[in-house]
C-alpha positions, 0 to 999 in steps of 0.5 A, a space after each residue: 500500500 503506498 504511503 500517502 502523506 496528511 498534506 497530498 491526502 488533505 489537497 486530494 479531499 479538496 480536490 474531490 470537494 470541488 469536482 463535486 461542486 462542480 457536478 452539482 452545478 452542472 446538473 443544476 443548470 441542465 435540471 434548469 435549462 431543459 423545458 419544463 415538463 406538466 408537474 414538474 417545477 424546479 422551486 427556489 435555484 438560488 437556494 439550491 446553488 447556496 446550497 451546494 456552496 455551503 456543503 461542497 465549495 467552502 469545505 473544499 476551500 478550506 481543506 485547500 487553505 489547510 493544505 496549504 499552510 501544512 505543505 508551505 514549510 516543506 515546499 511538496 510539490 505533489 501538493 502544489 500538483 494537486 492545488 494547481 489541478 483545484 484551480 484549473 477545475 474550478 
């Protein structure tokens, strides 16, 4: 089993975190955009969107702050990989 250090395992939660925002969003905008169909009505998109900024965008921040700051004394590059690829995500 290959050994993984706290701060890349830190960076990768955020990673995940934030490709999941993304995937909320995503399905948010195609549930919006399509046509609306008899009985079915999509109530209150603002509060769905805050939604998934409380549950998936600010932790992923935060898992990415936290990473960051444990990986800023030992300069790892494998952390700064992973940061960058966040970035480039979102």
């Amino acid at each position: 089993m290959p050994s993984i250090r706290l701060e890349s395992g830190i960076a990768f939660v955020a990673l995940a975190l934030h490709a999941m925002f993304i995937t909320y969003l995503s399905s948010l905008f195609y549930a919006l955009s399509r046509p609306a169909q008899l009985g079915t009505v999509a109530a209150f998109p603002m509060q769905f969107a805050l939604n998934g900024i409380l549950l998936f965008a600010l932790p992923g921040f935060v898992m990415a702050g936290i990473a960051y700051a444990m990986s800023k004394r030992q300069a790892l590059r494998s952390v700064a990989k992973i940061l960058i690829a966040q970035g480039i995500l979102l």
